[in-house]
DRENDO-1510 file (C-alpha; in Angstrom, 1 decimal, always signed):
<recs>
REC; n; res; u; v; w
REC; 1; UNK; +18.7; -72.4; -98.4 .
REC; 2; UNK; +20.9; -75.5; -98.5 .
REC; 3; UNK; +21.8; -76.8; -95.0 .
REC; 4; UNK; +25.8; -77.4; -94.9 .
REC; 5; UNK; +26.9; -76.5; -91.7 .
REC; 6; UNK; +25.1; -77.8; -88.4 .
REC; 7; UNK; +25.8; -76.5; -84.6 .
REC; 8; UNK; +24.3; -79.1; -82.6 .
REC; 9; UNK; +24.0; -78.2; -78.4 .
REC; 10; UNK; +23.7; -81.5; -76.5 .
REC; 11; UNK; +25.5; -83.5; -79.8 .
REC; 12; UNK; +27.1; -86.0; -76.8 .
REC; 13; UNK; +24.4; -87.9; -75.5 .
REC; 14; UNK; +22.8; -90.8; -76.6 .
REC; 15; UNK; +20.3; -89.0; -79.2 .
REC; 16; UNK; +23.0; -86.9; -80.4 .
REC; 17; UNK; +25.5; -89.1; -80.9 .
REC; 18; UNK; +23.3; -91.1; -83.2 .
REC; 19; UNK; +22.4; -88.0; -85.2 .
REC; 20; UNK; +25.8; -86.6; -85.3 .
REC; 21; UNK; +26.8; -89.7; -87.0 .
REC; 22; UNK; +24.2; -89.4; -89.3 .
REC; 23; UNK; +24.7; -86.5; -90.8 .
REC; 24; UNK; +28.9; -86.9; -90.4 .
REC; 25; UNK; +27.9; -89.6; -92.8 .
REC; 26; UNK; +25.9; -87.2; -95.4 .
REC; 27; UNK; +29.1; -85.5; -95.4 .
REC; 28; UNK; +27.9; -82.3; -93.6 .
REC; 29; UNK; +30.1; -80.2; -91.6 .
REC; 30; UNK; +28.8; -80.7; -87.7 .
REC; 31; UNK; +29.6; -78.5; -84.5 .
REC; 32; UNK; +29.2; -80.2; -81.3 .
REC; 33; UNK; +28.5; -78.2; -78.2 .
REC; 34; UNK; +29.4; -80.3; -75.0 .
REC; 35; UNK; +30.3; -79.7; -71.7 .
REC; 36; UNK; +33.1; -82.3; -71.8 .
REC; 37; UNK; +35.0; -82.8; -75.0 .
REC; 38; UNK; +36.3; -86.1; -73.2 .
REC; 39; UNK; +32.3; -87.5; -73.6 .
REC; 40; UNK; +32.2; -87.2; -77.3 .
REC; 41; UNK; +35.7; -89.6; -78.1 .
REC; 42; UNK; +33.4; -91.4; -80.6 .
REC; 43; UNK; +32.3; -88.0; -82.4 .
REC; 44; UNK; +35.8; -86.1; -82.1 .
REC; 45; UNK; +37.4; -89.1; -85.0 .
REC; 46; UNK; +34.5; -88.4; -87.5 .
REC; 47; UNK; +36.3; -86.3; -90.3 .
REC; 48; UNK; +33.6; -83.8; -91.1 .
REC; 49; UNK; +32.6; -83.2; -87.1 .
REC; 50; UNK; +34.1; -80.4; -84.9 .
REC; 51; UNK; +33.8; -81.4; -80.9 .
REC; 52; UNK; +33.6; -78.1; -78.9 .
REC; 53; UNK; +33.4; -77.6; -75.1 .
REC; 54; UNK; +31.3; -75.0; -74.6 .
REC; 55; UNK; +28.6; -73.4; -71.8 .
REC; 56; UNK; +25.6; -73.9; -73.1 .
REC; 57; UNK; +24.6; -70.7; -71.0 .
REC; 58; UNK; +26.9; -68.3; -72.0 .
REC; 59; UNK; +24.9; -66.2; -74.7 .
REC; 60; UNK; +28.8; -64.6; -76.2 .
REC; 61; UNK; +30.0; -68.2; -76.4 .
REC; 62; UNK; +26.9; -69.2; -78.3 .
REC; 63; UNK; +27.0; -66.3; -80.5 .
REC; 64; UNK; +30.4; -66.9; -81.8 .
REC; 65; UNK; +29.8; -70.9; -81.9 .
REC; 66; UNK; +26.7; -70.2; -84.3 .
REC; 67; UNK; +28.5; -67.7; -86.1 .
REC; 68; UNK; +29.0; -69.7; -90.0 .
REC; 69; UNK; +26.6; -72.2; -89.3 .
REC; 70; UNK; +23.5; -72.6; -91.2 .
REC; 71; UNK; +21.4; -74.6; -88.8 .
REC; 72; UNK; +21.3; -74.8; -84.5 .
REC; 73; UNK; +19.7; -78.0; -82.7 .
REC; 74; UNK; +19.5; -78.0; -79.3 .
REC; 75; UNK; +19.5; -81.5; -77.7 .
REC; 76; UNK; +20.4; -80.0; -74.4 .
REC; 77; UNK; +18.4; -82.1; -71.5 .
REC; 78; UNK; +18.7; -82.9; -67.7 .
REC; 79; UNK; +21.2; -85.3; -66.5 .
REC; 80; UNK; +21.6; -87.1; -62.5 .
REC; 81; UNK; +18.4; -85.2; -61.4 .
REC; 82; UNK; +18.8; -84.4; -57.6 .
REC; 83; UNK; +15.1; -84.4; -57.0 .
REC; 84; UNK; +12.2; -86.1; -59.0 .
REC; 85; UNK; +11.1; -83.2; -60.9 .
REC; 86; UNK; +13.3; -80.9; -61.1 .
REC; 87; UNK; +13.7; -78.0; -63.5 .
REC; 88; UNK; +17.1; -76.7; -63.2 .
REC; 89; UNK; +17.9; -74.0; -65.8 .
REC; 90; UNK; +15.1; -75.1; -67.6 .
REC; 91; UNK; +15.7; -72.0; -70.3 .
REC; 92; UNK; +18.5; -74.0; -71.9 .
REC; 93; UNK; +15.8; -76.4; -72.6 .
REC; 94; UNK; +13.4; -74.4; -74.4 .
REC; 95; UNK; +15.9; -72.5; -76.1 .
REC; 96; UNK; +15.7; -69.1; -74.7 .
REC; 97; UNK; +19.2; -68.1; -75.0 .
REC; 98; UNK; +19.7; -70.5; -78.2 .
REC; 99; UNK; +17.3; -68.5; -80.6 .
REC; 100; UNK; +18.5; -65.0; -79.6 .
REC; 101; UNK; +22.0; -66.5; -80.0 .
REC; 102; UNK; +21.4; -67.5; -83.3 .
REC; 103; UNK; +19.4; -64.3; -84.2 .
REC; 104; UNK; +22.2; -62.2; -82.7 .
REC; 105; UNK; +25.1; -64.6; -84.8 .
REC; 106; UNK; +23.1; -64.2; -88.1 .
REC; 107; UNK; +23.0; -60.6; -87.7 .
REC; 108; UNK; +19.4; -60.8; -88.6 .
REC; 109; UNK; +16.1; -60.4; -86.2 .
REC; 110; UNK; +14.2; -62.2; -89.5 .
REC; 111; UNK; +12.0; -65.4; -88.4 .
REC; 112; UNK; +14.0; -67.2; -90.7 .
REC; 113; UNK; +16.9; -67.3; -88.7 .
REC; 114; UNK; +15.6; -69.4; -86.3 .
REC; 115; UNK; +14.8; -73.1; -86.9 .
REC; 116; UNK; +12.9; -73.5; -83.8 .
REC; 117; UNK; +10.6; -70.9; -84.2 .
REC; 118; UNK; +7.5; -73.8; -85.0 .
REC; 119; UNK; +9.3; -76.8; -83.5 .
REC; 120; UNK; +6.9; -76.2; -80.2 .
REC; 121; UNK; +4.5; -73.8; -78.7 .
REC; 122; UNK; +7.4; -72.7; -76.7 .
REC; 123; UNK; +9.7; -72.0; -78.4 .
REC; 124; UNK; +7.7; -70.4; -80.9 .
REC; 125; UNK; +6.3; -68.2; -78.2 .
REC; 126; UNK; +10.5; -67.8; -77.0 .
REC; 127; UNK; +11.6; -67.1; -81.1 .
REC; 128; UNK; +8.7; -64.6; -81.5 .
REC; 129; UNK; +10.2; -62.5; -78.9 .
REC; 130; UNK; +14.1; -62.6; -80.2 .
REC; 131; UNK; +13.5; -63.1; -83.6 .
REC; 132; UNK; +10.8; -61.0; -85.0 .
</recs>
């Protein structure tokens, strides 16, 4: 399968941003997923790159945001920690709602729908349940 169209959750921050540009640059068409559309001013004038706001934990908004896309990263991460240690919605981190998102957008429960699915023991453990 050639890999055209990207959805990229967390596209705004600093890694993002530098692999956004990236693959902008490769000509690839690239959905960004932010919170604030106002954060990604740099991304929003690349011709080939789509700058969404979006809740990240809103499973019908992700579905219809994956919907057409042929590849999902999720660069989503903590920001302005109140408390040393903290793991606030930590299931947009591993991916939870991401990989049945995408399995639920590709109309397809295959493992193949999910790029995650070996990218670490949990998600793996998180696609096995929503993918398989």
């Amino acid at each position: 399968m050639k890999i055209e169209r990207i959805c990229i959750l967390g596209g705004s921050g600093f890694v993002g941003t530098h692999l956004v540009s990236q693959l902008a640059a490769r000509g690839l068409a690239v959905r960004v997923l932010s919170r604030r559309r106002e954060m990604a001013k740099e991304l929003i004038l690349l011709p080939t790159v789509e700058v969404v706001e979006a809740d990240v934990h809103d499973q019908q908004e992700l579905i219809r945001h994956f919907r057409g896309m042929d590849a999902v990263i999720n660069l989503v991460g903590i920001l302005h920690e109140s408390k040393v240690g903290r793991v606030d919605l930590p299931s947009a981190r591993r991916g939870d709602s991401i990989c049945r998102a995408r399995a639920a957008a590709t109309s397809s429960r295959s493992t193949s729908s999910c790029r995650a699915r070996s990218s670490t023991p949990v998600a793996s453990r998180v696609c096995a349940a929503c993918c398989t």
